[in-house]
C-alpha positions as CSV (number, residue, x, y, z in Angstrom):
1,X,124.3,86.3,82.3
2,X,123.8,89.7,83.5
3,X,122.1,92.5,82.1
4,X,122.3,95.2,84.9
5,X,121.1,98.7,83.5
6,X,119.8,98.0,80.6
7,X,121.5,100.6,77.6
8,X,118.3,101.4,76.4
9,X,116.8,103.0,79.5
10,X,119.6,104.1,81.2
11,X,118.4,107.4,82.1
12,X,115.2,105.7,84.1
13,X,117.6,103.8,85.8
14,X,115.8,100.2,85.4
15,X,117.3,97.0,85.8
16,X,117.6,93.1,85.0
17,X,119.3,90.4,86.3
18,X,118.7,87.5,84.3
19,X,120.9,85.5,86.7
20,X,123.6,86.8,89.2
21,X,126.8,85.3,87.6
22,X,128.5,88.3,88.5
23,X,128.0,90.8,91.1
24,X,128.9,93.6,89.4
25,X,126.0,96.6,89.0
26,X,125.4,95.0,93.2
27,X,126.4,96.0,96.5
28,X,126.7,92.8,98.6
29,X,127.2,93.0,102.5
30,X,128.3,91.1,105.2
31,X,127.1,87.2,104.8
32,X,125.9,87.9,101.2
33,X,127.5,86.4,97.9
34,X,127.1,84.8,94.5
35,X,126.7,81.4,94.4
36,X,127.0,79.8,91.3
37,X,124.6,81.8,89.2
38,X,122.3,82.8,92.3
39,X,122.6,86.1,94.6
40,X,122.6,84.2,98.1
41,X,121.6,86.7,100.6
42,X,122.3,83.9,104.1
43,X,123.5,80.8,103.7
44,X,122.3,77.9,105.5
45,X,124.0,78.7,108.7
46,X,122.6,79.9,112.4
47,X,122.9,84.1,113.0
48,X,123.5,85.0,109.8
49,X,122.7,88.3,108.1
50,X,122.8,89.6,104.2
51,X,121.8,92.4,102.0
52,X,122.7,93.1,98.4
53,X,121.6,96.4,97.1
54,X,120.9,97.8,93.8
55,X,124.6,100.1,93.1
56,X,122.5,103.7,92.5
57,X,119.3,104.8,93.4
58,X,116.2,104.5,91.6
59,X,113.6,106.7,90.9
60,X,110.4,105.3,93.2
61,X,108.4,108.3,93.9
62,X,105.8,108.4,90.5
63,X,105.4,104.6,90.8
64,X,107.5,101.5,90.0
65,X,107.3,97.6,89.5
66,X,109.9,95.0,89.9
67,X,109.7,91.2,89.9
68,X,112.0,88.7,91.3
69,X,112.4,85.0,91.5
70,X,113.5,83.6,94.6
71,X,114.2,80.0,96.4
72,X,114.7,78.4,100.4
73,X,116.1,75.8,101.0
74,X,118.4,73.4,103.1
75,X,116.1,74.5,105.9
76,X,117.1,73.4,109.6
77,X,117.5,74.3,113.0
78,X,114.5,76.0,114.9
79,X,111.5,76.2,113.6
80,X,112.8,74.0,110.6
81,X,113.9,76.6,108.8
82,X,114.0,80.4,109.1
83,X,113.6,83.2,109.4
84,X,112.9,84.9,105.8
85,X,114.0,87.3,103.6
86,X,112.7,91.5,102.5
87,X,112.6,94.0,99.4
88,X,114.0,96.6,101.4
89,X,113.6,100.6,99.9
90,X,116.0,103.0,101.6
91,X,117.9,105.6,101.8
92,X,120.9,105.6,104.0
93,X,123.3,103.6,101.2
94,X,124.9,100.7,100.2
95,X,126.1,99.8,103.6
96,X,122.6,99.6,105.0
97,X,122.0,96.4,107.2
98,X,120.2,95.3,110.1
99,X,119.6,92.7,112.6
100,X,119.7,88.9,112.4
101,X,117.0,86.2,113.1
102,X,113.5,87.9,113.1
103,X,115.1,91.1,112.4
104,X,114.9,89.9,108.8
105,X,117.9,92.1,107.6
106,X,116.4,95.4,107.8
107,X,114.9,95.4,111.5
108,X,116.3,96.6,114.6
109,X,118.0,93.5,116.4
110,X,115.1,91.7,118.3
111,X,115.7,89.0,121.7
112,X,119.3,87.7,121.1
113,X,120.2,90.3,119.0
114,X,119.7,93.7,121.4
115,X,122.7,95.5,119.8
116,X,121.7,94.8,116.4
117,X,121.5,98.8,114.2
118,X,118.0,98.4,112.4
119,X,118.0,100.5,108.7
120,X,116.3,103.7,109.5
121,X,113.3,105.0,107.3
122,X,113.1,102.2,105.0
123,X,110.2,100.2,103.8
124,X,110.8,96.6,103.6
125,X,108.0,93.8,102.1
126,X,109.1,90.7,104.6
127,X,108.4,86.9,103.2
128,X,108.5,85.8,106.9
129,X,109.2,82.2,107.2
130,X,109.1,82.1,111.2
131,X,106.7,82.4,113.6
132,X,108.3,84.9,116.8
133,X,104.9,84.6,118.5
134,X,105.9,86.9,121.2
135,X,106.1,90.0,118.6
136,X,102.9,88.6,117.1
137,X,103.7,87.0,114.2
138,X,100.9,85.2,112.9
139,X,102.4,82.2,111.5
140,X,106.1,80.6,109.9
141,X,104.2,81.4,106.2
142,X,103.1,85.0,106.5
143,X,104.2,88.2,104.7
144,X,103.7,92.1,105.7
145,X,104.9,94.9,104.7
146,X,107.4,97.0,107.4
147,X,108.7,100.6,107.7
148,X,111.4,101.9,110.1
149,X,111.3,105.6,111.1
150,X,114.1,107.6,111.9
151,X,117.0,107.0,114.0
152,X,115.4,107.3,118.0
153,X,112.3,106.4,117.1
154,X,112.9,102.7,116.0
155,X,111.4,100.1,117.7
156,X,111.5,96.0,117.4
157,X,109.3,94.5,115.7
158,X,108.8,97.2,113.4
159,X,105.3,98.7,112.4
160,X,103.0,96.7,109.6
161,X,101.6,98.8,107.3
162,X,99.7,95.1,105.9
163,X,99.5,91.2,105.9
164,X,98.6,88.4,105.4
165,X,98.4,86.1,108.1
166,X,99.4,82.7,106.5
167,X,100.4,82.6,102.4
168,X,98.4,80.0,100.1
169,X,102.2,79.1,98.7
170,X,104.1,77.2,100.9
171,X,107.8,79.1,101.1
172,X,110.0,77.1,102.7
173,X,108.7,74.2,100.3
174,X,112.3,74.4,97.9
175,X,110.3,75.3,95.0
176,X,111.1,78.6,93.0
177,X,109.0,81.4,94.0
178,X,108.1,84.8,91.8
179,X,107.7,88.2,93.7
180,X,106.0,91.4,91.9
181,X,105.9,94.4,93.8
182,X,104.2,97.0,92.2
183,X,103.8,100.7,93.4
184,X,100.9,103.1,92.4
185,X,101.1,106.0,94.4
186,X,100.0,105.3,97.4
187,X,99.5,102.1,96.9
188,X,101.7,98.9,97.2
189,X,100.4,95.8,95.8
190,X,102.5,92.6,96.2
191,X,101.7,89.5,94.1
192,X,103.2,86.0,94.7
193,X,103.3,83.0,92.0
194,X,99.9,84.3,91.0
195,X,101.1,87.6,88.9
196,X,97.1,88.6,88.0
197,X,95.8,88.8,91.6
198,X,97.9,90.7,94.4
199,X,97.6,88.7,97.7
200,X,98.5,92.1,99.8
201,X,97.8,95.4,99.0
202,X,98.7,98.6,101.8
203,X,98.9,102.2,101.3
204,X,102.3,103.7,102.0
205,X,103.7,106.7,102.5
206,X,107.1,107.1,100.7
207,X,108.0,110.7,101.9
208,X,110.4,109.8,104.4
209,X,112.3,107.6,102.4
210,X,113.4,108.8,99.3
211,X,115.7,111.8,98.5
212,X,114.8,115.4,97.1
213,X,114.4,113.8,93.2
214,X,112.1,111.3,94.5
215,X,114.5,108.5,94.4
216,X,115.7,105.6,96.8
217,X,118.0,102.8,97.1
218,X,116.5,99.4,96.5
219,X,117.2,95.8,97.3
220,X,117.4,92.6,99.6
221,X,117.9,91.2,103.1
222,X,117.6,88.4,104.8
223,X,118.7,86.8,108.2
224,X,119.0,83.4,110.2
225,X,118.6,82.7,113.8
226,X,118.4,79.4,115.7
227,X,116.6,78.2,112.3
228,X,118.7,78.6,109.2
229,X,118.0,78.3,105.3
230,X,119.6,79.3,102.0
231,X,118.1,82.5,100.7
232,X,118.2,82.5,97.3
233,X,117.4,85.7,94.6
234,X,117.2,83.6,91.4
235,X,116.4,86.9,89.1
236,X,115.7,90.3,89.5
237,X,114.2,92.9,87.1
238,X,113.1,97.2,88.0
239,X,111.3,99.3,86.0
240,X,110.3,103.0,87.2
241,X,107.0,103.8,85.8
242,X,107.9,107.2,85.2
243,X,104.3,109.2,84.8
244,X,102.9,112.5,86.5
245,X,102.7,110.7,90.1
246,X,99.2,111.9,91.9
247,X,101.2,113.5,95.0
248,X,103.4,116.2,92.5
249,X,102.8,119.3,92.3
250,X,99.4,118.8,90.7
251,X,97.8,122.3,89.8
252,X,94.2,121.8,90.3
253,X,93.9,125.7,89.5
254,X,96.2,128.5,88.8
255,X,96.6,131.1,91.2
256,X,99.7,133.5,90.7
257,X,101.9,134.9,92.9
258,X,100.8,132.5,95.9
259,X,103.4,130.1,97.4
260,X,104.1,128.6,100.4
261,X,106.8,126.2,102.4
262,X,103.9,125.5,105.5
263,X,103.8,121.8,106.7
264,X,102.5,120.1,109.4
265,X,104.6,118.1,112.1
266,X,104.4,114.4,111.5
267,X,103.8,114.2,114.6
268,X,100.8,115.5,114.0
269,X,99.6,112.4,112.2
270,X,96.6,110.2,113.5
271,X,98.0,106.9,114.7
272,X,96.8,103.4,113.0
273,X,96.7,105.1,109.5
274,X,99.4,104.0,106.8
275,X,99.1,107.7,105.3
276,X,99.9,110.7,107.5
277,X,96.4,112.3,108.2
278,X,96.8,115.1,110.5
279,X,94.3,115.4,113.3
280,X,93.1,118.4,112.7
281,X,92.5,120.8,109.7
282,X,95.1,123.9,109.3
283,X,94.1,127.4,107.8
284,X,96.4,130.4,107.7
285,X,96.0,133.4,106.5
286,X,99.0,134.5,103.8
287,X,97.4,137.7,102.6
288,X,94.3,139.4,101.8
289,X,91.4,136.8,101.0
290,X,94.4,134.7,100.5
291,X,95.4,131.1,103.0
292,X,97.3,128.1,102.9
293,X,95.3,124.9,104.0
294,X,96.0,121.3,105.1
295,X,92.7,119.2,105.0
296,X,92.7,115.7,106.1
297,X,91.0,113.3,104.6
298,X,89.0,111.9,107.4
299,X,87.3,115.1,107.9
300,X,83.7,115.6,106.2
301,X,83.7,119.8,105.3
302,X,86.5,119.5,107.4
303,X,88.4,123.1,106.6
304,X,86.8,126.7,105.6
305,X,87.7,130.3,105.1
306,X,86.1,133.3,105.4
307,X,83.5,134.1,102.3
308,X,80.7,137.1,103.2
309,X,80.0,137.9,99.9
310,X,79.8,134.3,98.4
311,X,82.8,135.2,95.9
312,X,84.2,132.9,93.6
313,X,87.1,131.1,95.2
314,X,90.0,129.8,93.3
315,X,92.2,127.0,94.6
316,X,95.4,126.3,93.3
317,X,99.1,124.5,94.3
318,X,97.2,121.3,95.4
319,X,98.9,118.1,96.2
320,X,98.6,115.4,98.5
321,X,97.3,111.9,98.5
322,X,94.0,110.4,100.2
323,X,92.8,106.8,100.0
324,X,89.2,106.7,100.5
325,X,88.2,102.7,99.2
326,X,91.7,101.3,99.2
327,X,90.2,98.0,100.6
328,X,87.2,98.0,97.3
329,X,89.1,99.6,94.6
330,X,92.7,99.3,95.4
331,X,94.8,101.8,93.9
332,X,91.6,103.4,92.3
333,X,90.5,104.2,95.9
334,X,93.4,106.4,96.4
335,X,94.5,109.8,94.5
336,X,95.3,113.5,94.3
337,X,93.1,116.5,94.6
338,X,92.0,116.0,91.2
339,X,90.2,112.6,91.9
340,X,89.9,109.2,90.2
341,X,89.4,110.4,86.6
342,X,85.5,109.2,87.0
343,X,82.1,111.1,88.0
344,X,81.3,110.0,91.7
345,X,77.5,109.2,91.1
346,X,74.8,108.5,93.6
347,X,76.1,107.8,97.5
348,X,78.8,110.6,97.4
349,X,79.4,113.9,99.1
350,X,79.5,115.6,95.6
351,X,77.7,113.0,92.3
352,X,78.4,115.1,89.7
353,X,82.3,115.8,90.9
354,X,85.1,112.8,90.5
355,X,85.2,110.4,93.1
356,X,87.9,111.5,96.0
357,X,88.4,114.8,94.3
358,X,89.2,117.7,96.6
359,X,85.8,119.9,96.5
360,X,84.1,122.7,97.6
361,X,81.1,124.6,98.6
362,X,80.1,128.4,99.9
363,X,77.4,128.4,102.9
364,X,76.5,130.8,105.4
365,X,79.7,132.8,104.6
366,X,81.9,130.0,104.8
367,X,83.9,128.5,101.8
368,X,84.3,124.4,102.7
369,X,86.7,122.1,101.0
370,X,86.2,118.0,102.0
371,X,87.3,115.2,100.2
372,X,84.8,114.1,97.9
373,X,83.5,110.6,99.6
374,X,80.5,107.9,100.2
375,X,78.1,109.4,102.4
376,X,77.4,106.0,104.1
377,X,80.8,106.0,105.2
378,X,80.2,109.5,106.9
379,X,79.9,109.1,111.1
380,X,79.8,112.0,114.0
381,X,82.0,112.1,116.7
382,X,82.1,112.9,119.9
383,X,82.5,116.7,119.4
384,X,80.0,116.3,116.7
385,X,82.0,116.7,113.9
386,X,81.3,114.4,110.6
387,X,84.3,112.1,109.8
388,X,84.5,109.6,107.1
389,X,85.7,105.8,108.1
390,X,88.9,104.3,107.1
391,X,89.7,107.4,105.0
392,X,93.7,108.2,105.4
393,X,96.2,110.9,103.8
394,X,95.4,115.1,102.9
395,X,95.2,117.8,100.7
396,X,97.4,120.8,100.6
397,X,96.6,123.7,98.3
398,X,96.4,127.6,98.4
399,X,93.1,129.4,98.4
400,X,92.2,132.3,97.0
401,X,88.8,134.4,97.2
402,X,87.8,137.0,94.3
């Protein structure tokens, strides 16, 4: 039985599949069909390719869970058995597809497969049953979670935002596997079999994925190569957790009358971070005593204005997202300008303010906004300037000086 859009909550657009008798509320492509009451994405065959998307897209931007049940088997061929199968998120439609073997569905055709259209800016969590040691792969049990950027920019094997090296559950062992994939902004946590304890957990940036309402197309692919297996969805359920997301337009004060449309380049961004964290800080001037400012994260004090009279300085229109403990705290690590809800305490840049919260301070003339983090984690570098380790992501906002 299927119960695809469930009445109820229509308008949030979630979702269950109890089983996939039908195919209706699904958009299945190229070697992907129902079989019996299971949503086959490959059969057991060599150079095969599937996907099956959800019909509409879903709101993913303020967060989202959904859980899935899925099964390999009749492995054979290389590798005995391969080569896995993805959650994909995307945005370029229902027709989305990409390359076979290691590809996985949703990457850009790999040795073999040259020719092979990956699915641009997508975001795909990849149960890789393979092991293509010459793109580094770390074993035939691993899972990682994969973005494509745009068209001219893609590149085989894609980026890893995260991984694990080798899974505790076997997953070409033919038993029935559960999936939750769970998405607190920034944060991605996937679980598997064990739904209390995530076994992977990355930051991710979904900005160049979803549309202008903050929504995406989700769903599955999978591929064979010289190794084949059945790749089974057995059940498949999506709920939007639809609350104020931490990278909204948060007001962390009011200031009237100031707006702006500035944004860095991405190519800006530091390389090696999951979240875009620009190099260097941006202040401009939009008026008298008034500027628009990009801070990143990793920068201690890192952006100032102008403040000779020590005045009063409001800020207001902030957004953005930092992680600052993702690896400690998991999605408590991570947040908006207006911090993790709790006082920082001993160790950080600011006790008495919230841990991670955008702050500031008037010195010497200067007004200085940093990210509120653990001292410890403060180093200098080789211009001198104090930087925090491993933080990732910025702050935008408007300033304003009485």
């Amino acid at each position: 039985m299927i119960c695809a859009a469930v009445a109820a909550a229509q308008e949030r657009k979630s979702f269950s599949f109890e089983t996939f008798s039908s195919p209706e509320g699904l958009q299945l492509r190229q070697d992907a069909s129902v079989a019996g009451s299971v949503l086959r994405l490959t059969p057991a065959n060599q150079n095969a390719v599937g996907a099956a998307w959800f019909s509409q897209r879903v709101p993913v931007r303020s967060g989202f869970a959904t859980t899935f049940r899925f099964q390999l088997t009749e492995q054979g061929g290389l590798g005995r058995g391969a080569d896995g199968l993805a959650l994909v998120l995307q945005n370029v439609g229902t027709d989305a597809i990409g390359g076979r073997g290691g590809s996985g569905g949703f990457g850009l055709g790999g040795r073999g497969h040259d020719q092979e259209q990956a699915i641009p800016q997508s975001i795909a969590v990849f149960f890789d049953t393979f092991k293509n040691a010459e793109d580094g792969d770390p074993s035939d049990n691993s899972l990682s979670i994969s973005t494509n950027g745009p068209i001219g920019s893609l590149r085989w094997p894609p980026p890893r935002l995260g991984r694990v090296a080798k899974l505790k559950p076997v997953l070409k062992d033919g038993a029935v596997h559960v999936a939750r994939v769970v998405y607190e902004p920034p944060v991605i946590s996937v679980f598997l079999d064990d739904l209390s304890k995530p076994v992977l957990r990355a930051a991710v940036d979904l900005g160049t994925i979803i549309d202008e309402s903050g929504s995406a197309y989700i769903g599955f692919t999978a591929a064979t190569g010289a190794g084949w297996e059945n790749h089974d969805v057995l059940s498949w359920s999506f709920d939007p957790r639809l609350r104020e997301s931490v990278d909204s337009s948060i007001e962390f004060s009011k200031i009237e009358d100031i707006s702006s449309n500035v944004r860095f380049e991405k190519a800006a961004c530091l390389p090696e971070r999951n979240l875009c964290t620009p190099e260097k800080a941006s202040v401009e001037a939009i008026g008298p005593g008034r500027f628009h400012v990009i801070l990143p994260a990793h920068l201690e004090w890192g952006a100032s204005v102008p403040n000779a009279s020590g005045r009063a300085v409001e800020i207001g229109n902030a957004r953005g997202n930092v992680c600052w403990d993702l690896q400690g705290l998991g999605p408590m690590g991570c947040n908006g300008p207006e911090g993790d809800g709790l006082r920082a305490g001993a160790g950080f840049v600011a006790p008495n303010d919230q841990a991670g919260a955008l702050i500031q301070r008037t010195v010497n003339g200067q007004t200085s906004f940093s990210v509120n983090g653990r001292m410890r984690n403060v180093f200098r570098n080789q211009s001198g300037a104090a930087e925090f380790r491993e933080h990732e992501g910025f702050f935008e906002f408007d300033v304003e000086v009485r």
